[in-house]
py3Dmol code that shows the C-alpha trace and the ligand (Angstrom):
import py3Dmol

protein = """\
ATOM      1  CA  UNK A   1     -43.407  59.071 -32.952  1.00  0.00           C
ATOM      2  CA  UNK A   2     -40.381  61.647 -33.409  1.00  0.00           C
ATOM      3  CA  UNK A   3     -37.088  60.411 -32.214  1.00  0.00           C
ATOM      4  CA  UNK A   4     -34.687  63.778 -31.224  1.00  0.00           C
ATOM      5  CA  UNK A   5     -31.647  63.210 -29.325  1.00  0.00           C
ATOM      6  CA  UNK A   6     -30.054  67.102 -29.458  1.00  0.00           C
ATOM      7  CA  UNK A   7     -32.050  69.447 -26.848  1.00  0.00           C
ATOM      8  CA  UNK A   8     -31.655  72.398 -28.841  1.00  0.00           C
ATOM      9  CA  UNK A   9     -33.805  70.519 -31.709  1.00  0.00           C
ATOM     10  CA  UNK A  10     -35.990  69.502 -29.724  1.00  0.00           C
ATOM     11  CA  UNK A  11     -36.794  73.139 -27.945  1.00  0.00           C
ATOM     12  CA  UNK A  12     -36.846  74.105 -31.255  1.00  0.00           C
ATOM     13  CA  UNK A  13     -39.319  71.560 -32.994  1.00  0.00           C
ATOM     14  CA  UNK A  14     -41.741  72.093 -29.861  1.00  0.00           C
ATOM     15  CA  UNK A  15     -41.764  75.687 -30.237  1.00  0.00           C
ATOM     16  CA  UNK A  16     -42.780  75.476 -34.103  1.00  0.00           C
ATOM     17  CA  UNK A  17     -44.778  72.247 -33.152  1.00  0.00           C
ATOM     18  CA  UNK A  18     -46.986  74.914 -30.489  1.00  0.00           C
ATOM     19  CA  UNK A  19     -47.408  77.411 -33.220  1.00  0.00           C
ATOM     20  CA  UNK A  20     -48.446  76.015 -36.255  1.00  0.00           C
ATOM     21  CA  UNK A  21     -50.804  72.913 -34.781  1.00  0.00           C
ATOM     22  CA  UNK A  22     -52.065  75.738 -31.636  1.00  0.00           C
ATOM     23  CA  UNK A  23     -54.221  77.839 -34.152  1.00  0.00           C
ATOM     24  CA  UNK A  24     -55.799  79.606 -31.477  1.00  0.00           C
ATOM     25  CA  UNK A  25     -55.480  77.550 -28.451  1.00  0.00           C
ATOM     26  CA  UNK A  26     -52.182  76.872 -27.465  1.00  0.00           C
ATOM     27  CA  UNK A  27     -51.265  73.522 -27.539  1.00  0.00           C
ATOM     28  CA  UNK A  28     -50.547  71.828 -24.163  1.00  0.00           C
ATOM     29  CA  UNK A  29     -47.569  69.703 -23.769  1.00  0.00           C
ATOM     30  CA  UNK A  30     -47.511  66.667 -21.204  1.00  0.00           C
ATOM     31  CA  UNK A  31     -43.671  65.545 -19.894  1.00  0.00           C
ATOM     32  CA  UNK A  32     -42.941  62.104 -18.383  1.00  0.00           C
ATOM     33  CA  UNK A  33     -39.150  62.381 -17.644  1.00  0.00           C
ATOM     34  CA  UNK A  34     -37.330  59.101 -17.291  1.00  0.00           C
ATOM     35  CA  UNK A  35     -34.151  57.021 -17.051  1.00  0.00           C
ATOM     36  CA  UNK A  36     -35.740  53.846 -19.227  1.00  0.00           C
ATOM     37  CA  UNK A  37     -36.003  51.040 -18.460  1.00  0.00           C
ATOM     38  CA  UNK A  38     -39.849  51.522 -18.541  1.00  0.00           C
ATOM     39  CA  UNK A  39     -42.539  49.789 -16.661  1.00  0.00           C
ATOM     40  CA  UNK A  40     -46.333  49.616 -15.564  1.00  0.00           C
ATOM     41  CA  UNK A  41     -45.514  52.551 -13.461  1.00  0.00           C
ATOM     42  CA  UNK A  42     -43.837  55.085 -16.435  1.00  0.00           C
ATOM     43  CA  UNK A  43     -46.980  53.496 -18.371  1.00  0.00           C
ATOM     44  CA  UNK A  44     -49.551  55.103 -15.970  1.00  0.00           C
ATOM     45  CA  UNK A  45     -47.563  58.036 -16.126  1.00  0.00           C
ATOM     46  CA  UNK A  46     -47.889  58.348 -20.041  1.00  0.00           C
ATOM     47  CA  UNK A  47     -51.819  57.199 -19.629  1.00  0.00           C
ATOM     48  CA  UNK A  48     -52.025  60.352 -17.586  1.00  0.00           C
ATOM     49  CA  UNK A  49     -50.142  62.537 -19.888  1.00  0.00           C
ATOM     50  CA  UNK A  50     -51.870  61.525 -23.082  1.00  0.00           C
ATOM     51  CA  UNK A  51     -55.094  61.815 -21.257  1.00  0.00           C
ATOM     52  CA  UNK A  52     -54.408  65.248 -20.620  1.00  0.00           C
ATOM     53  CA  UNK A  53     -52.572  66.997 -23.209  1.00  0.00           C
ATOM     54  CA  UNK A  54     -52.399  67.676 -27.135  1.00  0.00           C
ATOM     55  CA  UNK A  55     -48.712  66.540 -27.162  1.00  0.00           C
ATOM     56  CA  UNK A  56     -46.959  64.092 -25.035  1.00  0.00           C
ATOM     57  CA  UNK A  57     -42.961  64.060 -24.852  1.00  0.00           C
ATOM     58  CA  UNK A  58     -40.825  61.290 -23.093  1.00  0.00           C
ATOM     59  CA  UNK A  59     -36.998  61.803 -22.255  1.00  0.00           C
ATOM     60  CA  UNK A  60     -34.936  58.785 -21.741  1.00  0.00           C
ATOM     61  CA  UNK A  61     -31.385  59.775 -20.003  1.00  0.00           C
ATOM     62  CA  UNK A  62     -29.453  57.676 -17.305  1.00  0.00           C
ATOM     63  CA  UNK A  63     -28.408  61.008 -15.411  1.00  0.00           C
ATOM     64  CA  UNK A  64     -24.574  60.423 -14.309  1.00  0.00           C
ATOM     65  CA  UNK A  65     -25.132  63.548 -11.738  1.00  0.00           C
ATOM     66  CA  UNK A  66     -27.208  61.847  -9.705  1.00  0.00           C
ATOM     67  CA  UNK A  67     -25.669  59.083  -8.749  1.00  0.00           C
ATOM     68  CA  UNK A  68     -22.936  58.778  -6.450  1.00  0.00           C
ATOM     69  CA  UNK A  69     -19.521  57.391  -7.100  1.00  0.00           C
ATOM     70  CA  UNK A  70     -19.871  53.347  -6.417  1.00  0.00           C
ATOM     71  CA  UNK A  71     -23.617  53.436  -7.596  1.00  0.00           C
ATOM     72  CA  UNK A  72     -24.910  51.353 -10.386  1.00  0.00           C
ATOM     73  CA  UNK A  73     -24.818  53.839 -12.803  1.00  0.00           C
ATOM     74  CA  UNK A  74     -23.233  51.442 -15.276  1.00  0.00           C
ATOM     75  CA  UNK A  75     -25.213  48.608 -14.856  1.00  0.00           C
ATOM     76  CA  UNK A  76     -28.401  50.841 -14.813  1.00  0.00           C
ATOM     77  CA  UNK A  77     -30.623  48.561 -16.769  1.00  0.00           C
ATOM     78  CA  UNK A  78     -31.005  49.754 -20.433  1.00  0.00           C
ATOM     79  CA  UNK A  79     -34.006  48.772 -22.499  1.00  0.00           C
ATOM     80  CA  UNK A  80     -33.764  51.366 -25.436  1.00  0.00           C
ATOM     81  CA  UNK A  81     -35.948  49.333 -28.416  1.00  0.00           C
ATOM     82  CA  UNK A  82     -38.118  47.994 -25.555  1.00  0.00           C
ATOM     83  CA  UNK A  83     -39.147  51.462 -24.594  1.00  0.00           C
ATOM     84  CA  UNK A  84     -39.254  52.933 -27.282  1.00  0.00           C
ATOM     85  CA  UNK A  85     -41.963  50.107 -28.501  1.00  0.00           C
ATOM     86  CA  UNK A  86     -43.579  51.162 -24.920  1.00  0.00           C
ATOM     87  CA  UNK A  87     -43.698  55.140 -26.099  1.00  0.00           C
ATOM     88  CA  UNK A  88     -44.927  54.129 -29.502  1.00  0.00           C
ATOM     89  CA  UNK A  89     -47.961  52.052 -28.142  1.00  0.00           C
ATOM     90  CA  UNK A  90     -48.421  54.385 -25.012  1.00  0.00           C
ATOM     91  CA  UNK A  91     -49.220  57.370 -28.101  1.00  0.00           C
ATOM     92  CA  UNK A  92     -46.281  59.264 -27.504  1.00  0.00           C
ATOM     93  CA  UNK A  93     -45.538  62.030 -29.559  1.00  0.00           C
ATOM     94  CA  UNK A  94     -42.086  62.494 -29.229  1.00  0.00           C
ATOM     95  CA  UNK A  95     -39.358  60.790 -27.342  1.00  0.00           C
ATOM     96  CA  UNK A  96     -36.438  62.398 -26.140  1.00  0.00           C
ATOM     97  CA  UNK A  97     -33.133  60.647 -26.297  1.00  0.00           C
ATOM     98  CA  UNK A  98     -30.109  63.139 -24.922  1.00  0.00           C
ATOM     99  CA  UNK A  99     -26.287  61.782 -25.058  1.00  0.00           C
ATOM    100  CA  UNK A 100     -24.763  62.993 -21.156  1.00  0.00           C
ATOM    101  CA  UNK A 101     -22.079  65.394 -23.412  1.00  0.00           C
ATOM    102  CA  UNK A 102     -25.743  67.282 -24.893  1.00  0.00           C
ATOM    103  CA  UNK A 103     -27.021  67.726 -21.720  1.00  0.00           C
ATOM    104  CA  UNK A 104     -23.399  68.802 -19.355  1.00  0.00           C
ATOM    105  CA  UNK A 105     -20.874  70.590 -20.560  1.00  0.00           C
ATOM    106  CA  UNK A 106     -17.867  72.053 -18.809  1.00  0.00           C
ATOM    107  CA  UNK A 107     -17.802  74.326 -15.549  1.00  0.00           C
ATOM    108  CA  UNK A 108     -21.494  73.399 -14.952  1.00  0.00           C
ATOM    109  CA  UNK A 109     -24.020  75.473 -13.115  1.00  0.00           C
ATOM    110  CA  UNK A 110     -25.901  72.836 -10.645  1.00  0.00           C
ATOM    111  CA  UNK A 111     -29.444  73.497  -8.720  1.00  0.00           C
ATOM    112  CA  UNK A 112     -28.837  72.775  -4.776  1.00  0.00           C
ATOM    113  CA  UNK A 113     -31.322  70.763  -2.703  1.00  0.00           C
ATOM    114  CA  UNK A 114     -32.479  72.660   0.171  1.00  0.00           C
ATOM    115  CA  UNK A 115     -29.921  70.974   3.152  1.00  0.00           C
ATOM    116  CA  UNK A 116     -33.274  70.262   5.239  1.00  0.00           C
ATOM    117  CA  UNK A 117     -34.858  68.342   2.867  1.00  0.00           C
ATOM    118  CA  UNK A 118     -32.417  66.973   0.588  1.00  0.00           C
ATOM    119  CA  UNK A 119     -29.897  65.980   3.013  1.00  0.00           C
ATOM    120  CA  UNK A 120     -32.249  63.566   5.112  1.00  0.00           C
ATOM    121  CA  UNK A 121     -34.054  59.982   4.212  1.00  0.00           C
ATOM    122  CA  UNK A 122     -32.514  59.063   0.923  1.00  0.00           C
ATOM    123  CA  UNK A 123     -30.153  62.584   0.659  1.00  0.00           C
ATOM    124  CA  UNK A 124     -29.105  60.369   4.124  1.00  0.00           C
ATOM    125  CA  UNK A 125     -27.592  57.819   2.079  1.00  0.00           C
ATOM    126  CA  UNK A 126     -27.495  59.471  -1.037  1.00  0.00           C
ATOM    127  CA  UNK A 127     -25.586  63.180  -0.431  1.00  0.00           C
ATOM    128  CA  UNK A 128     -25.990  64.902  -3.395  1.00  0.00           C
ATOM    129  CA  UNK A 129     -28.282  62.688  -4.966  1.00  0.00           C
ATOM    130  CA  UNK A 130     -30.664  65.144  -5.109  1.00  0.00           C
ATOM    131  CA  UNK A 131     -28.653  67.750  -6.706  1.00  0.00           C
ATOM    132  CA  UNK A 132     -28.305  65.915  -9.519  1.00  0.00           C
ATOM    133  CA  UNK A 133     -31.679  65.386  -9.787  1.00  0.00           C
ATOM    134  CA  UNK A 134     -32.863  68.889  -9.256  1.00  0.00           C
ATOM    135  CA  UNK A 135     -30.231  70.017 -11.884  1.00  0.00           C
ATOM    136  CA  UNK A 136     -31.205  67.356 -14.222  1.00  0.00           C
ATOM    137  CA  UNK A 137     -34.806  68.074 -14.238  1.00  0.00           C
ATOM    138  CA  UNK A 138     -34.675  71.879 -14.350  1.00  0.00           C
ATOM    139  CA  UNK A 139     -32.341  71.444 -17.438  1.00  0.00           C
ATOM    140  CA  UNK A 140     -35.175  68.661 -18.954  1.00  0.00           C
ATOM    141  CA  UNK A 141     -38.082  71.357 -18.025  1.00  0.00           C
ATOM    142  CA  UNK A 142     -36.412  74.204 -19.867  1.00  0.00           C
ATOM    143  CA  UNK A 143     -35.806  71.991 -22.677  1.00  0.00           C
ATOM    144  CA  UNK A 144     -39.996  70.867 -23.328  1.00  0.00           C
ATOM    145  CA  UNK A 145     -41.047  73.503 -21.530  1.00  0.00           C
ATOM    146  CA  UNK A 146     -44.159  71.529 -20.929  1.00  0.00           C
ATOM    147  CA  UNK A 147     -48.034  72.277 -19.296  1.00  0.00           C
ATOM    148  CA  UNK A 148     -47.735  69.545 -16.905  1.00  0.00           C
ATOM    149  CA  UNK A 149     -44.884  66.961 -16.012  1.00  0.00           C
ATOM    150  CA  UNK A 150     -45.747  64.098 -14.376  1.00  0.00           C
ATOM    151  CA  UNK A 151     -43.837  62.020 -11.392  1.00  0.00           C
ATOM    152  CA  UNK A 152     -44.654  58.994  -9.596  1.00  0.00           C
ATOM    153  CA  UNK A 153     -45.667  58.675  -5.666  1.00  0.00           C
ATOM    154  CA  UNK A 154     -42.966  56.130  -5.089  1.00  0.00           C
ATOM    155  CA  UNK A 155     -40.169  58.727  -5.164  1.00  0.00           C
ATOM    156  CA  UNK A 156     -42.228  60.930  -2.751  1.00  0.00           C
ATOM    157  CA  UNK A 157     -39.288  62.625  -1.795  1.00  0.00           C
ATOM    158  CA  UNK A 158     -38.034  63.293  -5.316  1.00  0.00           C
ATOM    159  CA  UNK A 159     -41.513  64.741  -5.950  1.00  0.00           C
ATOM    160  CA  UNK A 160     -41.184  67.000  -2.839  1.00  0.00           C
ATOM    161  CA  UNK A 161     -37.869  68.675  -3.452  1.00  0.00           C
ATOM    162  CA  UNK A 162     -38.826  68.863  -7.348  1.00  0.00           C
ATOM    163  CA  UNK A 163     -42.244  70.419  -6.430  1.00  0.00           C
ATOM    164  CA  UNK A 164     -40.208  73.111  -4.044  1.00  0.00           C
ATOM    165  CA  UNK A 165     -38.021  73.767  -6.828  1.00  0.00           C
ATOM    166  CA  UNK A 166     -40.857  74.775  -9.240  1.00  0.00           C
ATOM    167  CA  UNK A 167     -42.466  76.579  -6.805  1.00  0.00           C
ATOM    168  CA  UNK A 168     -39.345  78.612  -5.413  1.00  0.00           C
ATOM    169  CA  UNK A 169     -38.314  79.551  -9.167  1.00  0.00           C
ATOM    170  CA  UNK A 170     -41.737  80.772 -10.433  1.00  0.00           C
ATOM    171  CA  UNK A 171     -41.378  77.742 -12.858  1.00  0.00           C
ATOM    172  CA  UNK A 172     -45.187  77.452 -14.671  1.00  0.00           C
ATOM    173  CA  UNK A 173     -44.998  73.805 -15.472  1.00  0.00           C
ATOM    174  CA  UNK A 174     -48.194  71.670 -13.510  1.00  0.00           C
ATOM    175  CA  UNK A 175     -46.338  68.989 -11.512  1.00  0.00           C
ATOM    176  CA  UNK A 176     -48.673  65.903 -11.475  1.00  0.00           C
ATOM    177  CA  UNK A 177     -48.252  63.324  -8.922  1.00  0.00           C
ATOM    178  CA  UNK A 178     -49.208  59.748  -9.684  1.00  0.00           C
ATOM    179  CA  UNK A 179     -50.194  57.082  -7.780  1.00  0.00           C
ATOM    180  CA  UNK A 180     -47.866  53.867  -7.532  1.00  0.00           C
ATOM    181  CA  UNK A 181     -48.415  50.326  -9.150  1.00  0.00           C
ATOM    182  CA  UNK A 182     -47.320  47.638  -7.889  1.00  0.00           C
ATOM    183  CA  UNK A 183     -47.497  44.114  -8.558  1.00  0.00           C
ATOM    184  CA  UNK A 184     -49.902  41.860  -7.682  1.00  0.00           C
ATOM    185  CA  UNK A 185     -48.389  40.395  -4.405  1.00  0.00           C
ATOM    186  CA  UNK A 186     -47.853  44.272  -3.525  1.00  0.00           C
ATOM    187  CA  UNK A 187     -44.290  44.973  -4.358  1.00  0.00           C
ATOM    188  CA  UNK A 188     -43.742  48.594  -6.284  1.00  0.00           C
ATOM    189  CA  UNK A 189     -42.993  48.363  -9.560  1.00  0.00           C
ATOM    190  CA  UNK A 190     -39.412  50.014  -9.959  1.00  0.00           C
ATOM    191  CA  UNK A 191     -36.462  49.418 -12.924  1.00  0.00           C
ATOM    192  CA  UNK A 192     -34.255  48.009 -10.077  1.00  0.00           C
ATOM    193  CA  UNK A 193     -36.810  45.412  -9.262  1.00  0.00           C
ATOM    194  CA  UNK A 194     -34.703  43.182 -12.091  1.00  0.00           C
ATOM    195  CA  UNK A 195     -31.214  42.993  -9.731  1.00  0.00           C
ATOM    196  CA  UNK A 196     -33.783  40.586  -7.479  1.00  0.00           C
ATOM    197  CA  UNK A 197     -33.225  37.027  -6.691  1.00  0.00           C
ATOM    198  CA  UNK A 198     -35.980  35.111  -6.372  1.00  0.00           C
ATOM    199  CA  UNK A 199     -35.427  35.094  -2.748  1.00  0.00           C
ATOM    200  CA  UNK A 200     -34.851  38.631  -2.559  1.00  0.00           C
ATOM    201  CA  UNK A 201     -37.921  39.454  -4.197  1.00  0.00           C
ATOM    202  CA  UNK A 202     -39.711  37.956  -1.366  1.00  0.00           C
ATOM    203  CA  UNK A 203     -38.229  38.809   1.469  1.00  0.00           C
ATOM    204  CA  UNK A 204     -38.865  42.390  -0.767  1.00  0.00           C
ATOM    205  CA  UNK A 205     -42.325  42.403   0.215  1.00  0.00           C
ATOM    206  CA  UNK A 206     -41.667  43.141   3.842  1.00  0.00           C
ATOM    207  CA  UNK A 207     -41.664  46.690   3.010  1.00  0.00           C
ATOM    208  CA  UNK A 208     -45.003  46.815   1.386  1.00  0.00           C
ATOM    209  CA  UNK A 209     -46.679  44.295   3.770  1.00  0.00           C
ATOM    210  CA  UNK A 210     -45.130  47.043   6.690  1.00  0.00           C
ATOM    211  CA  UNK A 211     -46.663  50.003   4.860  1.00  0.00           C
ATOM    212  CA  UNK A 212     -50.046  48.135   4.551  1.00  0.00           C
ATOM    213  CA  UNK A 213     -49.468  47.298   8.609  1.00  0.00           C
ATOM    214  CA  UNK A 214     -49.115  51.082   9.498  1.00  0.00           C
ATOM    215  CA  UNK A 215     -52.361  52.434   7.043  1.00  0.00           C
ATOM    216  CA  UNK A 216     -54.472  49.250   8.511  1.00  0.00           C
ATOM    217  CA  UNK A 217     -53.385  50.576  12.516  1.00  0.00           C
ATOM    218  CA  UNK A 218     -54.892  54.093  11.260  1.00  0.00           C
ATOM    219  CA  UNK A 219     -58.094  52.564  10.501  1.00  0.00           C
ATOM    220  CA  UNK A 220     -57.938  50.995  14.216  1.00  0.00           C
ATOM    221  CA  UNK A 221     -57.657  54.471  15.462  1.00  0.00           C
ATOM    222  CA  UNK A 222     -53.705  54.218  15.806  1.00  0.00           C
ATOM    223  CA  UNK A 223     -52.351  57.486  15.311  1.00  0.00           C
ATOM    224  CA  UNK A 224     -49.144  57.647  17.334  1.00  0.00           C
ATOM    225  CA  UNK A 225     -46.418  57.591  15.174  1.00  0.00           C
ATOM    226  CA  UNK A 226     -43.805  55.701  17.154  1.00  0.00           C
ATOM    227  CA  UNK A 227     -46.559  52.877  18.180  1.00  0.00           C
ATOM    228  CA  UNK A 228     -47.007  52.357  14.354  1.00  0.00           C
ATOM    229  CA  UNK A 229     -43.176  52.616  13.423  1.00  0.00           C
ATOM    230  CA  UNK A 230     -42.318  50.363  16.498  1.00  0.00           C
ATOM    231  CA  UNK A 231     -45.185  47.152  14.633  1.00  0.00           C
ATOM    232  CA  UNK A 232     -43.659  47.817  11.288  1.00  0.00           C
ATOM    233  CA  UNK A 233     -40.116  47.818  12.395  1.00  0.00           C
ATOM    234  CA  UNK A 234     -40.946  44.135  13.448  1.00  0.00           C
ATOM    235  CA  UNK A 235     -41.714  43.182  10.094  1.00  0.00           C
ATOM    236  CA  UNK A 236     -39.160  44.796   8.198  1.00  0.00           C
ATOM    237  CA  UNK A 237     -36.253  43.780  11.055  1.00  0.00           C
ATOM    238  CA  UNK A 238     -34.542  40.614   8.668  1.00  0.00           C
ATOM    239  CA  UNK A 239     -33.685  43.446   6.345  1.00  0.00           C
ATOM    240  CA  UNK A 240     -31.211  46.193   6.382  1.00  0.00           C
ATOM    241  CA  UNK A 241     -33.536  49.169   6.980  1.00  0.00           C
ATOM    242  CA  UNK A 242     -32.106  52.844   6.040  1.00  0.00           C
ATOM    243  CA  UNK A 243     -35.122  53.867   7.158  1.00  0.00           C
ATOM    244  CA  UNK A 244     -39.064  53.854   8.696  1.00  0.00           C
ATOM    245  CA  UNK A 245     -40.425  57.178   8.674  1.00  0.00           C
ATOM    246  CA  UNK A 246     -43.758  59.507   9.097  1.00  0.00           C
ATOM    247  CA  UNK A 247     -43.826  62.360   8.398  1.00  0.00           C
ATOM    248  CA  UNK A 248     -46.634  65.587   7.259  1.00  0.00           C
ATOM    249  CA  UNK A 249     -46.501  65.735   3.295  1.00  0.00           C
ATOM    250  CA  UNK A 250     -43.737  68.737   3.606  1.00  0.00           C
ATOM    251  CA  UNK A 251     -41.568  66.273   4.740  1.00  0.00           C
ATOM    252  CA  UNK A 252     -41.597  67.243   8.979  1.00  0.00           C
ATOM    253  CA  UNK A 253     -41.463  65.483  11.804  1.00  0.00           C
ATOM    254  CA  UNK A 254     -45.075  64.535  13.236  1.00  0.00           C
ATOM    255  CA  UNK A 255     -45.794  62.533  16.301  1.00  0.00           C
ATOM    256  CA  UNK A 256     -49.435  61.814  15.199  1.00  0.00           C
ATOM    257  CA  UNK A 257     -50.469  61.110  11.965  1.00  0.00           C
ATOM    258  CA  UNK A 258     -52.173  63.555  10.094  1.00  0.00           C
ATOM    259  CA  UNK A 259     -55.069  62.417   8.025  1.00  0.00           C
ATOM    260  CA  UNK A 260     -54.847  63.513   4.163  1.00  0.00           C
ATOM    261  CA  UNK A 261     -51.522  65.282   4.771  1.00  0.00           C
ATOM    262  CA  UNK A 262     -49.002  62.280   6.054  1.00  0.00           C
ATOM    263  CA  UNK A 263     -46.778  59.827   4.470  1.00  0.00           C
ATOM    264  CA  UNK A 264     -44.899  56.478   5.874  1.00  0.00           C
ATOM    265  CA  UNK A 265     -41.766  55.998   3.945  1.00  0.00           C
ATOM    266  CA  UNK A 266     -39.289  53.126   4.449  1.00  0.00           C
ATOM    267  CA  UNK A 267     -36.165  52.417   2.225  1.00  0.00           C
ATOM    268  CA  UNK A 268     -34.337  49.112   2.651  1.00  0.00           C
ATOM    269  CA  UNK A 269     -31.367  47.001   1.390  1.00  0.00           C
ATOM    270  CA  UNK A 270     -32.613  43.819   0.183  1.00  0.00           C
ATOM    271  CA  UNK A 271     -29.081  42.025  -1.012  1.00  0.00           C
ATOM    272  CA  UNK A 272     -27.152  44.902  -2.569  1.00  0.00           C
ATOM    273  CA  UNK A 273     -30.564  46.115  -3.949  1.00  0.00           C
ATOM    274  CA  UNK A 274     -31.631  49.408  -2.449  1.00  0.00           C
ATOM    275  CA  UNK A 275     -35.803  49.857  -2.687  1.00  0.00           C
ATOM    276  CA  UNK A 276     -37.974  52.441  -1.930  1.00  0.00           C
ATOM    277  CA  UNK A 277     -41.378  52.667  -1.134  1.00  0.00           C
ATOM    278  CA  UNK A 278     -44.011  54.730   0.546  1.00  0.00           C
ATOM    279  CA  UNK A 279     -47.981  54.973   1.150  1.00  0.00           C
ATOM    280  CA  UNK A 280     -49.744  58.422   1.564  1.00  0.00           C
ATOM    281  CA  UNK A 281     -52.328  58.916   4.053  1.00  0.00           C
TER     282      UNK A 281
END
"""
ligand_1 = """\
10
PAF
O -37.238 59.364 -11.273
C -36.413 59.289 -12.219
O -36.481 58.403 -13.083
C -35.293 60.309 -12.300
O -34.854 60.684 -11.047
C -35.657 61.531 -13.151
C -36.791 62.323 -12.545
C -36.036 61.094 -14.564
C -34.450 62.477 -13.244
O -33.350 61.844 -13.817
"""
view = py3Dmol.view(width=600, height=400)
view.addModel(protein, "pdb")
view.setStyle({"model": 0}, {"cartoon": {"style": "trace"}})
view.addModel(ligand_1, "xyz")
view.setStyle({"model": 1}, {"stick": {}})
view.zoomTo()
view.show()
């Protein structure tokens, strides 16, 4: 596995790296971007990539622009030799490894989130957030230029604005959604999982025991989308809910659910620990 930290290098390796190993066929490149910290659910994301693609590239970068001012981006958790043992098993092919002064420089240029979509649910809590993401991944994409990049389910909303963004700048990169993991009990796997108690991590699982509520009403021919929010609202009440929403996969308002084209999402506090989760339906 290649280790390149400079973006320049590593446009430039991938562009030699297409033409002398694509004889004829071009060579397709899979991305998984990341911040580290890498779990079962960045693992099914490489599983997909290497499944599909010649060459498989990683990127590792804590993005400062997309947190806000008070967020943990200090205390992000930070696993480098751990992931990169991950990449290495997983059969990456190169992992990316940017410093924040290769990737930002001065008087930056920065990709806004449409105020519709990326100022409600999390852009609710987290104005901005999503510029930093949009800006961040758009910068990553031109960098590998790759086939397909792949992002997980769990940041639905993430994977909405990103898949607008690609679409709305004729961007040719394959965006490939991937399901969740979770653990066994039903809690989504996610690198903030760690700042959980023991306590916390069960009273966690209200969320996903909620989401499993609403998709089990469905199948008892509840469609109504405030009689569903108003049962899992009871379970998730002991926690501080920002919120309990369904909506049509473009992110609108619905008042009955859609089958094959809705989503519940609910984001909670549980201590100082904000998690998200979601279940398409
Ligand atoms: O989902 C994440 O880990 C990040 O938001 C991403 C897409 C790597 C951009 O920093």
């Amino acid at each position: 596995m290649k280790i390149i930290s400079n973006p320049l290098e590593l446009k430039e390796y991938l562009k030699d790296k297409r033409e002398t190993d694509g004889f004829q066929v071009k060579q397709s490149v899979g991305f998984v971007p990341t911040m580290g910290a890498l779990h079962e659910g960045h693992i099914s994301l490489i599983r997909e990539a290497r499944k599909n693609n010649d060459i498989v590239v990683v990127s590792i970068f804590v993005n400062p622009t997309q947190f806000l001012k008070g967020e943990d981006l200090d205390k992000y958790p930070k696993k480098y030799d751990a992931d990169k043992k991950i990449c290495e098993i997983g059969g990456v092919d190169i992992l990316f490894f940017p410093e924040a002064k290769d990737m930002y420089g001065n008087d930056e240029v920065s990709i806004l989130a449409p105020i519709v979509r990326g100022y409600v649910l999390e852009g609710t809590s987290r104005p901005g957030h999503f510029n930093g993401v949009l800006t961040v991944v758009m910068k990553l994409l031109n960098i590998v230029e790759p086939t397909r990049a792949y992002f997980g389910k769990k940041d639905a909303q993430q994977l909405n604005l990103i898949s607008l963004m690609v679409k709305h700048f004729f961007m040719s990169v394959e965006i490939v959604a991937v399901d969740t993991v979770r653990e066994s009990d039903g809690l989504a796997l996610s690198s903030r999982n760690v700042y959980l108690s023991k306590e916390e991590r069960q009273e966690a699982l209200k969320i996903s025991s909620s989401l499993q509520l609403g998709a089990k009403m469905l199948t008892q021919n509840v469609v109504e989308v405030e009689e569903i929010l108003k049962k899992m609202r009871e379970i998730l009440s002991p926690l501080e809910v920002s919120y309990v929403e369904i909506l049509n996969r473009d992110f609108e308002i619905i008042k009955k659910v859609e089958i094959g084209n809705s989503i519940i999402l609910v984001e909670a506090r549980v201590g100082t620990t904000r998690l998200l989760d979601n279940i398409w339906l």
